[in-house]
TORKOL-4160 file (C-alpha; in steps of 0.2 Angstrom, whole numbers, padded with zeros to 4 digits, m for minus):
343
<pt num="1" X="0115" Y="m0038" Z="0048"/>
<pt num="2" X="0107" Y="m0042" Z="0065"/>
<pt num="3" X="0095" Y="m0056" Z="0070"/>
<pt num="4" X="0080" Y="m0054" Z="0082"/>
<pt num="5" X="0066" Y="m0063" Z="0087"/>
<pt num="6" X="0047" Y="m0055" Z="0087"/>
<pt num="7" X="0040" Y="m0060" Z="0104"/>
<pt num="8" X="0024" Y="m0054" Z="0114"/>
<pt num="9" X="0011" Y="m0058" Z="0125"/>
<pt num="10" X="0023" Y="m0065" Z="0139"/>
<pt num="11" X="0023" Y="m0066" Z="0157"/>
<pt num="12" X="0039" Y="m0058" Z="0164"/>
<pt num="13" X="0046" Y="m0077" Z="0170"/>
<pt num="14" X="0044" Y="m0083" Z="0151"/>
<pt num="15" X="0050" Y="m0066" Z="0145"/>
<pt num="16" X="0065" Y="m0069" Z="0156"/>
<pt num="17" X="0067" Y="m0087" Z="0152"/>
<pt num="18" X="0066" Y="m0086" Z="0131"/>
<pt num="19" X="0078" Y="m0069" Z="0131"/>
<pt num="20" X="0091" Y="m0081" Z="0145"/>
<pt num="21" X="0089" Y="m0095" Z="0129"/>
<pt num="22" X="0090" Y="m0083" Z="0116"/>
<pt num="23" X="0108" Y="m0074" Z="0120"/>
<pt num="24" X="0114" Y="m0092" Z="0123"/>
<pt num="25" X="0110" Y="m0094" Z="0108"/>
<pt num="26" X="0118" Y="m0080" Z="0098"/>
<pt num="27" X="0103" Y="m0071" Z="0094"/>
<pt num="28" X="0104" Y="m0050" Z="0091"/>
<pt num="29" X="0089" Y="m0046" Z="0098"/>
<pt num="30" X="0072" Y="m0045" Z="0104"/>
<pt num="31" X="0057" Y="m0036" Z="0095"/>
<pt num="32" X="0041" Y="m0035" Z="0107"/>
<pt num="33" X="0025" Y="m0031" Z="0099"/>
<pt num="34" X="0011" Y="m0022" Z="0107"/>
<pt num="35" X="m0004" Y="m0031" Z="0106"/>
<pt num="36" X="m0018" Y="m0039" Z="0119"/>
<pt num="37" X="m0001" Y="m0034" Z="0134"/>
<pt num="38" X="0008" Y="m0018" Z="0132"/>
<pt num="39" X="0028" Y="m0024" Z="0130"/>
<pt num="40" X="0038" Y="m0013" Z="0144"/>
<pt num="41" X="0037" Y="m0022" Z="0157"/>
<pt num="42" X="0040" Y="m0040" Z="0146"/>
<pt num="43" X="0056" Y="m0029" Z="0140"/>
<pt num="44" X="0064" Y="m0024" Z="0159"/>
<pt num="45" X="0062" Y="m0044" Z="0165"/>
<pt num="46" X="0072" Y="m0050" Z="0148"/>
<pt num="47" X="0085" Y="m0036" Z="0150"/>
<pt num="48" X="0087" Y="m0039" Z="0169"/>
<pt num="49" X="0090" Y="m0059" Z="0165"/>
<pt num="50" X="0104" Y="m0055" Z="0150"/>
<pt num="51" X="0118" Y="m0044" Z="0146"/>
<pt num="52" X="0121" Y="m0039" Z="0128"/>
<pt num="53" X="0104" Y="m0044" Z="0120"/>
<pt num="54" X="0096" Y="m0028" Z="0113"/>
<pt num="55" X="0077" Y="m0026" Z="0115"/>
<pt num="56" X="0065" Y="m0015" Z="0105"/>
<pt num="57" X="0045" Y="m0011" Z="0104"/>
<pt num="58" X="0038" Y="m0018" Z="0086"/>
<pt num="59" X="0030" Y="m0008" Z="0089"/>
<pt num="60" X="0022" Y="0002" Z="0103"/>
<pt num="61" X="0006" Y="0011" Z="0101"/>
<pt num="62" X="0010" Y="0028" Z="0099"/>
<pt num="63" X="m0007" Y="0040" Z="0098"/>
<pt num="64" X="m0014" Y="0034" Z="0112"/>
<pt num="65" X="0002" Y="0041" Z="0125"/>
<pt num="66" X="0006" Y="0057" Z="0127"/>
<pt num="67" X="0023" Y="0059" Z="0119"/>
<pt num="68" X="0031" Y="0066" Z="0134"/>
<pt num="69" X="0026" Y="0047" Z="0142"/>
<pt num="70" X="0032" Y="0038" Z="0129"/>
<pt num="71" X="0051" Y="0045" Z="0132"/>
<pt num="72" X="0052" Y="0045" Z="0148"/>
<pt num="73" X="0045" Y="0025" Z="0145"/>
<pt num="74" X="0059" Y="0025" Z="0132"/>
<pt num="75" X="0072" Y="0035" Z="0144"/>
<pt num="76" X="0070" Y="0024" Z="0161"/>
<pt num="77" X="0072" Y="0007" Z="0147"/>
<pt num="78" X="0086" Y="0016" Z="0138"/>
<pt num="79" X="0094" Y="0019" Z="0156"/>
<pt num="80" X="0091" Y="0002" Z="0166"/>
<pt num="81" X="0096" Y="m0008" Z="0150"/>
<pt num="82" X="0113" Y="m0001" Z="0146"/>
<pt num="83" X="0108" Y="0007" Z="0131"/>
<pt num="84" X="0100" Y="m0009" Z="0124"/>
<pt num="85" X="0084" Y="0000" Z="0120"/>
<pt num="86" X="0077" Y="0006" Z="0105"/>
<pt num="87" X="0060" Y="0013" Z="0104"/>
<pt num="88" X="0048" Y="0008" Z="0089"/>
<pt num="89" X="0031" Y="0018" Z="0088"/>
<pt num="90" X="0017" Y="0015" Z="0076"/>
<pt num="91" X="0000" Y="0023" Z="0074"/>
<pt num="92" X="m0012" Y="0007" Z="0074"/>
<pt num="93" X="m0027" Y="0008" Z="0064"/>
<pt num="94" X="m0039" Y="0022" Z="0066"/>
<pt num="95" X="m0054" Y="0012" Z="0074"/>
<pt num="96" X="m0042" Y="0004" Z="0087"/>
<pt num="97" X="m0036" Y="0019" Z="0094"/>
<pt num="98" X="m0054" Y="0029" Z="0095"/>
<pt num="99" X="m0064" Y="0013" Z="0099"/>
<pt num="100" X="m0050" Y="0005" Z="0111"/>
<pt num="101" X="m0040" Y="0017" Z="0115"/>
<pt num="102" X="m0052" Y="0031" Z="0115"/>
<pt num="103" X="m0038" Y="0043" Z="0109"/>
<pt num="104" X="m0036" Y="0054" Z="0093"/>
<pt num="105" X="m0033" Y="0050" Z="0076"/>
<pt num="106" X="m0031" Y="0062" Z="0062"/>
<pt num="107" X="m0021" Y="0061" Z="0046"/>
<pt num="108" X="m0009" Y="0046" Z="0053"/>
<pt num="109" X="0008" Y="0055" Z="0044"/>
<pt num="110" X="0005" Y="0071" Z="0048"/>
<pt num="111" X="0000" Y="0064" Z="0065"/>
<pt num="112" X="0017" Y="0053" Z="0069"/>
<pt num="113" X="0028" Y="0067" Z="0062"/>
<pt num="114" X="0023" Y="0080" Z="0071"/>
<pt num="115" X="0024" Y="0065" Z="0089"/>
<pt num="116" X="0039" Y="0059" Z="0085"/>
<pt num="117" X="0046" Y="0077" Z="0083"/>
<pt num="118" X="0039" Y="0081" Z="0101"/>
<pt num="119" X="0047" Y="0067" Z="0109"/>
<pt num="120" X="0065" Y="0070" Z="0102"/>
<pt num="121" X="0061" Y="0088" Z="0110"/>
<pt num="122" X="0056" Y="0081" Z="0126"/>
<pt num="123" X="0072" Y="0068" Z="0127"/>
<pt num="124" X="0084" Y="0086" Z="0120"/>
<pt num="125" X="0075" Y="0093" Z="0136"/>
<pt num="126" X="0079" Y="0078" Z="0147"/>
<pt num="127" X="0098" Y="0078" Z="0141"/>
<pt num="128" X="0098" Y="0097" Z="0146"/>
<pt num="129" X="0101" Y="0103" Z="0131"/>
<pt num="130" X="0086" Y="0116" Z="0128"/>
<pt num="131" X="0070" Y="0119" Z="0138"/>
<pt num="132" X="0053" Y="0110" Z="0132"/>
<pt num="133" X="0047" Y="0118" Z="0121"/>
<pt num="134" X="0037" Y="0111" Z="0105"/>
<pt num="135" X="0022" Y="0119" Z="0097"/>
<pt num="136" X="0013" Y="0109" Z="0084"/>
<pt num="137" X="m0002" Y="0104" Z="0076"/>
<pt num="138" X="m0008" Y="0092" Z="0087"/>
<pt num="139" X="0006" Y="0093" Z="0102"/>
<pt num="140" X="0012" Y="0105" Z="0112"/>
<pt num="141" X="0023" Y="0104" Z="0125"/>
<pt num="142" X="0030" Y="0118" Z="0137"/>
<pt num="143" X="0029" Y="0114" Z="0155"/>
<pt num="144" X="0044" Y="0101" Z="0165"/>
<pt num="145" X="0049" Y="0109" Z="0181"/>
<pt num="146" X="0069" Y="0102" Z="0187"/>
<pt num="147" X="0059" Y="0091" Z="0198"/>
<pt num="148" X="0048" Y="0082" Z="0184"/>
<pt num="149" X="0064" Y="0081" Z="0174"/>
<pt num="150" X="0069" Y="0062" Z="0175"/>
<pt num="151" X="0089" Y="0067" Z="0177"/>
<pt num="152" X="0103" Y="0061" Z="0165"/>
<pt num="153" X="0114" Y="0046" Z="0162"/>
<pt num="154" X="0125" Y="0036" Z="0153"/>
<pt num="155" X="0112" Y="0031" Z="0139"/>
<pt num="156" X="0105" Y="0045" Z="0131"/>
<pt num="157" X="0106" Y="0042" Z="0112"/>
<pt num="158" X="0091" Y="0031" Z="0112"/>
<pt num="159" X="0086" Y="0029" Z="0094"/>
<pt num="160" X="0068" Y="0031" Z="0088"/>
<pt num="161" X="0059" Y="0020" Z="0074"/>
<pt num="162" X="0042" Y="0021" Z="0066"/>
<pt num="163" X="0034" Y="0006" Z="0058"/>
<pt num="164" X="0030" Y="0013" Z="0039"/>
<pt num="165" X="0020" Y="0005" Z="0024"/>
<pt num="166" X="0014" Y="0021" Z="0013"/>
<pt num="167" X="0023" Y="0034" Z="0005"/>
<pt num="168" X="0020" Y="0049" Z="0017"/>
<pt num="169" X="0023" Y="0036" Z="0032"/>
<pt num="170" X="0038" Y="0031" Z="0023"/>
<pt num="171" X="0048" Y="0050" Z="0021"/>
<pt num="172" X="0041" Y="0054" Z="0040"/>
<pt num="173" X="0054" Y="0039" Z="0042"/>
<pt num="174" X="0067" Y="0045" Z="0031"/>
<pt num="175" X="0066" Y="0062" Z="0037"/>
<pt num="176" X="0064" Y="0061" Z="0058"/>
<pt num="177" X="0067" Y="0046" Z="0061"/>
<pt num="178" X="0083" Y="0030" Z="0066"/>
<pt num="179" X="0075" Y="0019" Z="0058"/>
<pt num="180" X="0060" Y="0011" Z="0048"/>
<pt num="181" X="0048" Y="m0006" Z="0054"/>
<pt num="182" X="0046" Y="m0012" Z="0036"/>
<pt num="183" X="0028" Y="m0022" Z="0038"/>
<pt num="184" X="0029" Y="m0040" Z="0038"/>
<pt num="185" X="0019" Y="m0043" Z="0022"/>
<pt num="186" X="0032" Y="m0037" Z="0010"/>
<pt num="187" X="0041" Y="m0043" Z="m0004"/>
<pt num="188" X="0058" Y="m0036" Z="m0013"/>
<pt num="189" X="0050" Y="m0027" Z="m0027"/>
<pt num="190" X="0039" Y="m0017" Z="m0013"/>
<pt num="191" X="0056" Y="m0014" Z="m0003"/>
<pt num="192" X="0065" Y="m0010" Z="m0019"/>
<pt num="193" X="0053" Y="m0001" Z="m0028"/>
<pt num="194" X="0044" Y="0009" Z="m0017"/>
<pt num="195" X="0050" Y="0008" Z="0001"/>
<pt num="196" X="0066" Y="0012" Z="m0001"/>
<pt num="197" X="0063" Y="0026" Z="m0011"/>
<pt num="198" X="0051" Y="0034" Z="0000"/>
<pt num="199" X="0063" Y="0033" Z="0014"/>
<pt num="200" X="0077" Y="0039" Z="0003"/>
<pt num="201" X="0068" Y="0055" Z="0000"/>
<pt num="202" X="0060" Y="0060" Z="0017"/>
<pt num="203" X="0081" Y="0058" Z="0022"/>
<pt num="204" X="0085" Y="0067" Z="0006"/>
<pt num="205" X="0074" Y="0081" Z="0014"/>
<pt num="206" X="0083" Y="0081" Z="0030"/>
<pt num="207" X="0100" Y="0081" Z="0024"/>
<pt num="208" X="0103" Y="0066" Z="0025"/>
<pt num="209" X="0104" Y="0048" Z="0019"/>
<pt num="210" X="0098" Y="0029" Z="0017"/>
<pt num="211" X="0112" Y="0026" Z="0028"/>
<pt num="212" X="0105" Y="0036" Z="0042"/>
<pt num="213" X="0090" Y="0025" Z="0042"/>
<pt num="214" X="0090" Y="0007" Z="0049"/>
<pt num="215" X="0077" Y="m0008" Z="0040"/>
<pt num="216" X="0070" Y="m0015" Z="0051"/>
<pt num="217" X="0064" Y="m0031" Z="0044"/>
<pt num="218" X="0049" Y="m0044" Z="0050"/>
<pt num="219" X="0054" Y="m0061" Z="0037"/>
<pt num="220" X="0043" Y="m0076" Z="0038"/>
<pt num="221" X="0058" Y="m0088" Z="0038"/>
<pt num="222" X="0052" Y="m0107" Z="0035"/>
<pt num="223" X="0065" Y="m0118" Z="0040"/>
<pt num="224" X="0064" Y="m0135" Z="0037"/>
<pt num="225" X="0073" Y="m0150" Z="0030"/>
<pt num="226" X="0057" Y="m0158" Z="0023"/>
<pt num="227" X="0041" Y="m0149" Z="0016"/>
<pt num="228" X="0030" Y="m0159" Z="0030"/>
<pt num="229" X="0042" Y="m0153" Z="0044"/>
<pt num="230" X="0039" Y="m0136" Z="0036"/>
<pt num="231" X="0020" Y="m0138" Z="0036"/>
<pt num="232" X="0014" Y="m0131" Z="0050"/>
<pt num="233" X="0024" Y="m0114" Z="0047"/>
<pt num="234" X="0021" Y="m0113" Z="0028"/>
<pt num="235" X="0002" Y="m0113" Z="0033"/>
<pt num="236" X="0003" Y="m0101" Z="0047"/>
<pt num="237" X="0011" Y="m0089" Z="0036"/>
<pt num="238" X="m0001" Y="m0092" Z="0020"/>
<pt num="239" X="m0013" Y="m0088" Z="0033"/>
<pt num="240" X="m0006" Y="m0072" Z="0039"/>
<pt num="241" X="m0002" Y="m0064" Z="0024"/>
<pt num="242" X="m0018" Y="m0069" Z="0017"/>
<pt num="243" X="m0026" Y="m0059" Z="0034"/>
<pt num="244" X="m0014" Y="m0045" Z="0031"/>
<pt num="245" X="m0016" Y="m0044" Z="0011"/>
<pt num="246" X="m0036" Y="m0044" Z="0014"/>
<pt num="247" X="m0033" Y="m0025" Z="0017"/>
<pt num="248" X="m0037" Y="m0014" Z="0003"/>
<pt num="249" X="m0024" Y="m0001" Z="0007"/>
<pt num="250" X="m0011" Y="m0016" Z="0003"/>
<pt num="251" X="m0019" Y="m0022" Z="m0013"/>
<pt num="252" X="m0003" Y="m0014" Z="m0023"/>
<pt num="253" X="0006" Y="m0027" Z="m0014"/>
<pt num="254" X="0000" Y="m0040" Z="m0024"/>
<pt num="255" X="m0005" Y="m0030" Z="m0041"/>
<pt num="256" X="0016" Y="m0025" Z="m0043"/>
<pt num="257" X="0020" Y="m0044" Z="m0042"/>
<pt num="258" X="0003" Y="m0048" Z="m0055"/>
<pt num="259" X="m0009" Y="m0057" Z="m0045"/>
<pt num="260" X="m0021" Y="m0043" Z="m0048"/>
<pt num="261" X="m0041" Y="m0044" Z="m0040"/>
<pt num="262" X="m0029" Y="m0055" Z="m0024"/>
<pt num="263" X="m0033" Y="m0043" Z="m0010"/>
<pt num="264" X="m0056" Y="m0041" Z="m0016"/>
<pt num="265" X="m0055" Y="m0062" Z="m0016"/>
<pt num="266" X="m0047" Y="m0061" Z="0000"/>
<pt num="267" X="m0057" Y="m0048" Z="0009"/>
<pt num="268" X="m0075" Y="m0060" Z="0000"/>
<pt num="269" X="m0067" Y="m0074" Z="0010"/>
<pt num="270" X="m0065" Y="m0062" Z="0027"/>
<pt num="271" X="m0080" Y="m0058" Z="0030"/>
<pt num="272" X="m0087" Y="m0075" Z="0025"/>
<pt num="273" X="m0074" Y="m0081" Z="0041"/>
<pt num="274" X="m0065" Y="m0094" Z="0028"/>
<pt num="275" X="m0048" Y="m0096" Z="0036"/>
<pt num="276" X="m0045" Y="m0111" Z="0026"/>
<pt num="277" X="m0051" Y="m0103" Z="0009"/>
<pt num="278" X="m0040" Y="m0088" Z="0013"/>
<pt num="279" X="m0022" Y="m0098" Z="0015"/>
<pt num="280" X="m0026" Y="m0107" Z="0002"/>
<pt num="281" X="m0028" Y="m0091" Z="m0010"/>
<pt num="282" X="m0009" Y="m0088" Z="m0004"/>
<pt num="283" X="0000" Y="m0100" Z="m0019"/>
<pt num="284" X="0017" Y="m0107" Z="m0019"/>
<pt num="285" X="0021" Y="m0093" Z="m0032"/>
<pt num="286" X="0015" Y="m0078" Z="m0020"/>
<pt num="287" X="0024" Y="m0086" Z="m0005"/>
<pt num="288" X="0040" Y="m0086" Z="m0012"/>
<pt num="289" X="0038" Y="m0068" Z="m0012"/>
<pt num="290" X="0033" Y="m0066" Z="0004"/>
<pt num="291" X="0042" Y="m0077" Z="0014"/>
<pt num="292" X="0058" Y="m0086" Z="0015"/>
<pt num="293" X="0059" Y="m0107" Z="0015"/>
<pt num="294" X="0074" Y="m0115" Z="0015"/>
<pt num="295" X="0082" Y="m0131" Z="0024"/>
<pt num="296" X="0090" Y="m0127" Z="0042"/>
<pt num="297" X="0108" Y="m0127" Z="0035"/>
<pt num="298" X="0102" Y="m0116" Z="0018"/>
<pt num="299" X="0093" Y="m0105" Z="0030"/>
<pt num="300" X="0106" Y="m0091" Z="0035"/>
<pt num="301" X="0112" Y="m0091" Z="0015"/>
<pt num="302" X="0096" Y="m0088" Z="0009"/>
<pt num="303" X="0093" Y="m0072" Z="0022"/>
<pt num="304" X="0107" Y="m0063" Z="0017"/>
<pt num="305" X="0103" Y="m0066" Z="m0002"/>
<pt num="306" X="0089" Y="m0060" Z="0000"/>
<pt num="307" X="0094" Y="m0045" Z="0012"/>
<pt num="308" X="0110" Y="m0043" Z="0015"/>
<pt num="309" X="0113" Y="m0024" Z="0013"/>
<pt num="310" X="0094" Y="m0021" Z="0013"/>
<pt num="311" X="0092" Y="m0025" Z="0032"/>
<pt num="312" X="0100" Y="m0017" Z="0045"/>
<pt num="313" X="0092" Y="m0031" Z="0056"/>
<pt num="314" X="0081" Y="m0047" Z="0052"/>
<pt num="315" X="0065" Y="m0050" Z="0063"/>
<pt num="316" X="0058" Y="m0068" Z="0064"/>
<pt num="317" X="0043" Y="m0068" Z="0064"/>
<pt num="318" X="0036" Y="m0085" Z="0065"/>
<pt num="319" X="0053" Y="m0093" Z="0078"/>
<pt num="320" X="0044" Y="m0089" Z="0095"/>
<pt num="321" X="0031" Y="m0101" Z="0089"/>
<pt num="322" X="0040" Y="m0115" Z="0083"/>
<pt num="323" X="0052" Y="m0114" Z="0097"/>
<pt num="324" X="0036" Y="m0118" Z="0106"/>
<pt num="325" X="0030" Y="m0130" Z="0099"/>
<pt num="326" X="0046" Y="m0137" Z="0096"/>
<pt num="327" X="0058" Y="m0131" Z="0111"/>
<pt num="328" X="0076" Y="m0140" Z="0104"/>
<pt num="329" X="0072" Y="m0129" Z="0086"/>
<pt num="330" X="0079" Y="m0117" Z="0099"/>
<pt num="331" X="0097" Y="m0124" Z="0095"/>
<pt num="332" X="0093" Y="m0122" Z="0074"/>
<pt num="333" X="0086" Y="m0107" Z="0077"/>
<pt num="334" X="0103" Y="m0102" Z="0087"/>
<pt num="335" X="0114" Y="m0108" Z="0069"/>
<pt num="336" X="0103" Y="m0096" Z="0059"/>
<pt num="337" X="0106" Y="m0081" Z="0073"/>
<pt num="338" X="0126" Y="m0086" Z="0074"/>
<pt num="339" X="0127" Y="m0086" Z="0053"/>
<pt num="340" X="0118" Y="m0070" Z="0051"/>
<pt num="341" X="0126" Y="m0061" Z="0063"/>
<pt num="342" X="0144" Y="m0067" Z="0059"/>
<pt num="343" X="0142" Y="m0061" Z="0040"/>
């Protein structure tokens, strides 16, 4: 199991600066999210200041680019980095990517099968294996001239990943795909229970298996040796799943684990702009199944209980911030990395 670090938002010197930290450290990876600053250009100034940490987009926007933009995005990254590149798409919310974006959205599973099947056969064309040639229901590619081609090299097999919550999202993943962005809001009897299933049978589908298919996981890890030096993270995450479990679509999240009529109190204290009200909805109870809080020197132990053969890689999601806040966490963070890794 691998052990990453969800960054974004950075200028290319702190990009730089924190990927240099990070591979000093013993970390896996990077995960780059796509948010107010698109991530490539964040990626190729951490991959030019390190040589073995492995970047990825969690994730990149996918509807708004043509798929024939995103590979060659994923091609030249998947080139210049060694092979350290792995692209992760998503489809965003509808009303970002008209109102935003100003870009399609249809039926979002539909939509992202039928994307990420044109972009495997634009990087088939770019390897020279067939022409371009995909005809679909909402893409349809069948025009690159040798010139256009962006011409082979060492890195080819650049692996593709969807983020996935749903059921339909979930065998699009399971069937096309290298692996799976599981949401950050999650707890074991979702991964167990209905994740994992999903993605089991869209690879069922496909001839294939659960093996095939790497978990990509977002944990809100809480390190701490005392509950006040864990404060400041526990309430950041009782906030953020609050935020995310305010979504109707994500009601069942709560309801499996019987806190029934959570996400309609949460959505009340949305819209009323209660930020307080709505951490405070997240009890010790529902945290623990949320999020993972242990001492530093528990830390690693209590990841690979919890994911050890679930996980292909574990995602920090709250690290970059502390290690802001608190830049020698860098080295704590860096015994967690070391002890995942090396199990």
């Amino acid at each position: 199991m691998k052990f990453d670090l969800m960054t974004g938002g950075l200028n290319w010197s702190q990009s730089a600066e924190i990927a240099q930290q990070l591979e000093q450290q013993g970390f896996c990876g990077m995960l780059f999210t796509e948010a107010a600053k698109v991530p490539w250009m964040m990626i190729a100034s951490a991959a030019m200041a390190t040589k073995s940490l492995e970047f990825g987009t969690g994730i990149a926007v996918a509807f708004p680019r043509s798929p024939m933009m995103s590979a060659q995005i994923a091609w030249e990254l998947a080139e210049n980095t060694g092979g350290r590149f792995r692209l992760g798409l998503g489809s965003q919310v509808k009303g970002h990517v008209e109102r935003r974006y100003a870009s399609q959205f249809h039926k979002p599973a539909p939509q992202m099968r039928d994307y990420v099947s044109a972009v495997h056969a634009c990087l088939r064309a770019f390897r020279q294996e067939e022409k371009l040639h995909h005809e679909g229901p909402y893409y349809n590619l069948s025009l690159l001239p040798s010139q256009w081609s962006p011409g082979r090299h060492e890195f080819e097999d650049i692996k593709i990943d969807i983020s996935a919550v749903g059921p339909f999202m979930c065998r699009v993943a399971g069937e096309l795909c290298d692996g799976v962005h599981v949401h950050p809001m999650h707890s074991l009897h979702y991964l167990q229970n209905r994740l994992i299933p999903d993605v089991t049978a869209g690879a069922t589908k496909a001839g294939r298996t659960l093996l095939d298919v790497d978990l990509i996981v977002p944990v809100f890890a809480i390190p701490g040796d005392t509950r006040e030096e864990r404060a400041v993270m526990l309430q950041r995450a009782r906030t953020q799943i609050a935020f995310y479990g305010s979504t109707p679509n994500y009601a069942y999240q709560f309801d499996d684990l019987g806190f029934e009529g959570t996400t309609p109190k949460l959505g009340a204290l949305m819209k009323q702009g209660d930020i307080a009200g709505l951490a405070n909805t997240i009890s010790d109870e529902m945290l623990a199944h949320f999020a993972v809080e242990a001492k530093w020197d528990d830390m690693a132990d209590a990841l690979l209980a919890r994911y050890q053969g679930i996980a292909s890689r574990v995602v920090t999601y709250l690290a970059a911030e502390d290690i802001h806040r608190n830049p020698s966490n860098i080295n704590r963070w860096g015994e967690i990395a070391r002890a995942v890794a090396a199990a």
